[in-house]
C-alpha atoms as one frame of an Amber mdcrd trajectory, in Angstrom:
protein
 -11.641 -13.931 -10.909 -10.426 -10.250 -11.135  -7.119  -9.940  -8.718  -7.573
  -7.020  -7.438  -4.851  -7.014  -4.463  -2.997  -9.841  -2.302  -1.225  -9.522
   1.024   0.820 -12.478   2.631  -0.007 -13.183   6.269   2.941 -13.127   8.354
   1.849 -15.941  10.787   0.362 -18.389   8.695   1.257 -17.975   5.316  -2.180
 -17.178   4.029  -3.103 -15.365   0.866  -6.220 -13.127   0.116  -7.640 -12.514
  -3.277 -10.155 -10.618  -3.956 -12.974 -10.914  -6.403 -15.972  -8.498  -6.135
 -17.545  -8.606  -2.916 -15.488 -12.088  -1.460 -12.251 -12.430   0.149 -10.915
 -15.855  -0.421  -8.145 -16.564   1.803  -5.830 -19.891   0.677  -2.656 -21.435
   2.143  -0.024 -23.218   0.429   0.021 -27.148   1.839   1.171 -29.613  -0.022
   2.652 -27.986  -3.350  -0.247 -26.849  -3.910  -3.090 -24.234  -2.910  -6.272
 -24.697  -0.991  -9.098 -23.015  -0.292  -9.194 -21.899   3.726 -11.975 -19.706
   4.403 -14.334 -17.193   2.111 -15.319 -14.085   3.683 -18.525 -12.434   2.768
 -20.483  -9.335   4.122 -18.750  -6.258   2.318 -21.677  -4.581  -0.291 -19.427
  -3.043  -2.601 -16.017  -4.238  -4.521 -13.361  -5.333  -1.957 -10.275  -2.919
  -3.530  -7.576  -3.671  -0.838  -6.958  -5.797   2.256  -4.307  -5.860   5.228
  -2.613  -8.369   7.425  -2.005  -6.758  11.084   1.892  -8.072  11.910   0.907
 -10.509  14.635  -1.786 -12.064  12.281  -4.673 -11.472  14.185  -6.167  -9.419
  11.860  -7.312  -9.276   8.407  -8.575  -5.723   7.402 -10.232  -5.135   4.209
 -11.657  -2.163   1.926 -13.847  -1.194  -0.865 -15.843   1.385  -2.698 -18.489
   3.220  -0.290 -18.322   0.969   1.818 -16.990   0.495   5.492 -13.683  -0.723
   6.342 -14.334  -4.853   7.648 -11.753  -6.199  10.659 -11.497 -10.270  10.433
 -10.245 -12.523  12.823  -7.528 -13.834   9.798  -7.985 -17.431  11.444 -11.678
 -18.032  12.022 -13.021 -15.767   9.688 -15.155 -14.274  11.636 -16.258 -10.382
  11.251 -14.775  -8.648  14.673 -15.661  -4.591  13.716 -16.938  -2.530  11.132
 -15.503   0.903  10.869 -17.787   3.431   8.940 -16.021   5.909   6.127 -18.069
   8.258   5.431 -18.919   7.348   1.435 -15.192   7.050   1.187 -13.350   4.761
  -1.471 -10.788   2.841   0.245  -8.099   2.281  -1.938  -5.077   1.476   0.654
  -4.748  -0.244   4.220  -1.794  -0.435   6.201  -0.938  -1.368  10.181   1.842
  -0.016  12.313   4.369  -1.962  12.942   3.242  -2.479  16.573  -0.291  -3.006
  15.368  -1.753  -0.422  17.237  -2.937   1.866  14.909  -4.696   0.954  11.168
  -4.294   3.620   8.633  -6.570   4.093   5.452  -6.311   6.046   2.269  -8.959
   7.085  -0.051 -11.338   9.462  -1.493 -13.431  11.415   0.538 -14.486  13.686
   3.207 -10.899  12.850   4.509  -8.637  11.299   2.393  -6.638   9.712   5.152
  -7.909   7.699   8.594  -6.445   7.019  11.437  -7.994   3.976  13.868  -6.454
   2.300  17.567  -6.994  -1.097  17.124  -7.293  -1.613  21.246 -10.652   0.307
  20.997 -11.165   0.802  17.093 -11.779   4.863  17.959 -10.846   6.859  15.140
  -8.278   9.866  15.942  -7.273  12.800  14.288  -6.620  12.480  11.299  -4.287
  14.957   8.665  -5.757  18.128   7.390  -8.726  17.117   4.214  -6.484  17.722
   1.037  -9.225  17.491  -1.355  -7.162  14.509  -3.317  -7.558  11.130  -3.594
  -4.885   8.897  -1.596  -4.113   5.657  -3.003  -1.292   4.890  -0.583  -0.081
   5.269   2.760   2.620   3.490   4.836   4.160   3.416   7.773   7.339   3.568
   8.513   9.233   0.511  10.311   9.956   1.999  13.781   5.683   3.789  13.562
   6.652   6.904  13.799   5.971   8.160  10.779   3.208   7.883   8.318   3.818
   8.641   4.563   0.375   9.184   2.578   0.512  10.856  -1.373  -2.075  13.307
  -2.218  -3.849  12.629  -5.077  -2.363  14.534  -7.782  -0.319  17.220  -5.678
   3.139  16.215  -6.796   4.338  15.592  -3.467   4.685  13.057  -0.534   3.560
  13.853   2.825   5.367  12.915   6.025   3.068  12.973   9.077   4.496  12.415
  13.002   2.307  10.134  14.374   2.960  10.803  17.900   1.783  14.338  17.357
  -0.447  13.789  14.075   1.562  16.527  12.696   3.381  17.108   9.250   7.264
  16.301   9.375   8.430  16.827   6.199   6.674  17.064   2.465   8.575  15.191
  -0.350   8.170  17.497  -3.453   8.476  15.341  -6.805   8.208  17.113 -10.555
   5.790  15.999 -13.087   4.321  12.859 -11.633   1.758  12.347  -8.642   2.744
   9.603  -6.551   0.353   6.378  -6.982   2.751   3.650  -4.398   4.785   4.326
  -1.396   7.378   1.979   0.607   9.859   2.518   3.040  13.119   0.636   3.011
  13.295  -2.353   6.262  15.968   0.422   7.520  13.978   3.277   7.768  16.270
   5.616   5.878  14.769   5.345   2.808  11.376   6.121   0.576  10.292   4.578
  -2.829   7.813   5.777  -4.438   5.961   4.847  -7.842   3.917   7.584 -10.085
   1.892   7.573 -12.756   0.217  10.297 -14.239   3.243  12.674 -16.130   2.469
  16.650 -16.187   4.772  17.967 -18.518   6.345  16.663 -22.158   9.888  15.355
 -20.856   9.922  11.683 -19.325  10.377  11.669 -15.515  11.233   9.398 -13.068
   8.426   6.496 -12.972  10.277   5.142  -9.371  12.292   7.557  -7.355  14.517
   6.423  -3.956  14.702   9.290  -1.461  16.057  10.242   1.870  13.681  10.571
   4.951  15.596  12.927   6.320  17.234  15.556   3.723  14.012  14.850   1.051
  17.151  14.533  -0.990  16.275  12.190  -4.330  19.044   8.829  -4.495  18.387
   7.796  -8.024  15.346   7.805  -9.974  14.026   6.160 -13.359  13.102   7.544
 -16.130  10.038   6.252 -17.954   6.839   7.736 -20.030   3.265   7.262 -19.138
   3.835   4.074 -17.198   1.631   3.911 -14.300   3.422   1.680 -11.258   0.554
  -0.783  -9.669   2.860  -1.774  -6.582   6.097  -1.148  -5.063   7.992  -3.616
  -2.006  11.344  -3.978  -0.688  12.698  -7.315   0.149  13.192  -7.920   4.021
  16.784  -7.151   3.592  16.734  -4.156   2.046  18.456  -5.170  -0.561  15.816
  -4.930  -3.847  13.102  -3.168  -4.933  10.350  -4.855  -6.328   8.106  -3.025
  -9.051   4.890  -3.830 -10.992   4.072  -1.228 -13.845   2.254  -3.564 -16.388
   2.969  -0.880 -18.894   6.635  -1.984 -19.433   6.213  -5.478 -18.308   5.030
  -7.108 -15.314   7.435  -7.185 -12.420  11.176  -5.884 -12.217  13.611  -6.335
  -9.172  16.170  -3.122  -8.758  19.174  -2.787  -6.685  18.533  -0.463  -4.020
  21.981   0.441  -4.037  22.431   1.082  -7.791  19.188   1.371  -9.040  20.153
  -1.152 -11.599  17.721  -4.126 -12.922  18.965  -7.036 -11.763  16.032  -9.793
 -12.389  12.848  -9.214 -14.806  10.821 -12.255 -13.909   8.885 -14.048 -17.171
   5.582 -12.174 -18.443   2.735 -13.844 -17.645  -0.037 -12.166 -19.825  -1.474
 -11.034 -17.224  -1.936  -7.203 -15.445  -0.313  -7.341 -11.897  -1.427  -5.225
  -9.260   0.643  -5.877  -6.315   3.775  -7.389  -5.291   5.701  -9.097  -1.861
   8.867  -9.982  -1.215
């Protein structure tokens, strides 16, 4: 089975795999893993799913196809929210779980849904990019989203569905985003390098002054994933390309665990 994306439910512990069309969802009794439910109904590749923080819901996405809300105990199929022929490459809730916010390519590369009456609202201007992430950030005010290959990160207010700020980067598009537990701080991961000088493959910025804190250099390493621990305190980053997982000090930026290799490409991490 292809992994194509996990997510940790925050209730119960579950995990979701994905493998083509199926969602198998498994929880950890025992010392060991076992199978809880298999979700079936989406007609295209299932490329990303989401945990809502309460752990009510379990939303998931694929290619062309339309966005799937699951009661994350039961199993059972709640809403289906069209997208237009769009590719849905990331899911994420508010922290309040009011709102569900997709990223893909499309019509509009960026969604916005209330999950009290699943009615889509407005959603940021069509950028003509793909979006492979969005996030929001921990107090839901704002909503960070990367542009296909625009070389920037945009900022959006979601009270106002209006741009804040716009993170200009040099020579990478951005393929992850995260914001730090405190709300002060942005990572984000790249991947595709304009230019013939390595660049920084993870950068740390400030919300606030768009101000880069550190960044790393690499060359033509894409990053799969990106997470912060609940503390704050590490970064956690999957870029296959130079091994599978490292753990950086937020603080210093420096490497401070490189878990073993398993062989295997990983495409997202959780701490």
């Amino acid at each position: 089975m292809r992994l194509a994306s996990s997510n940790v439910d925050p209730r119960y512990s579950n995990v979701t795999s994905l493998g083509g069309r199926a969602l198998f969802l498994t929880s950890w009794r025992r010392l060991s893993w076992c199978s809880v439910l298999t979700l079936t109904g989406h007609t295209k590749p299932v490329t990303v799913v989401a945990f809502s923080p309460d752990g009510r819901y379990l939303a998931s996405g694929a290619l062309k196809d339309a966005i799937r809300l699951w009661d994350a105990w039961t199993g059972t199929l709640l809403h289906t929210l069209p997208t237009r022929g769009v590719n849905v490459y990331a899911l994420d809730f508010s922290p309040d779980g009011q709102l569900l916010a997709c990223g893909g390519i499309g019509t509009t590369a960026v969604r916005l849904w209330n999950t009290s009456s699943w009615r889509e609202l407005s959603s940021p201007p069509r950028c003509g990019q793909a979006t492979r992430t969005v996030a929001f950030s921990p107090d839901g005010s704002l909503l960070a989203w990367a542009p296909g290959l625009k070389l920037r990160i945009d900022l959006w207010r979601v009270g106002t569905r209006r741009l804040w700020r716009r993170l200009r980067l040099q020579d990478r598009s951005v393929s992850q985003v995260a914001f730090h537990p405190g709300g002060r701080l942005l990572a984000a991961g790249s991947d595709v390098m304009f230019g013939s000088r390595p660049s920084a493959i993870v950068r740390l910025c400030n919300v606030k002054t768009g101000r880069e804190v550190w960044g790393i250099n690499g060359n033509f390493m894409t990053v799969q994933n990106i997470a912060f621990s609940p503390d704050g305190r590490t970064l956690a980053v999957a870029h296959p390309s130079a091994g599978p997982v490292r753990l950086r000090d937020v603080a210093t930026s420096e490497e401070v665990v490189r878990p073993e290799a398993t062989g295997k490409l990983v495409r997202s991490v959780s701490l």
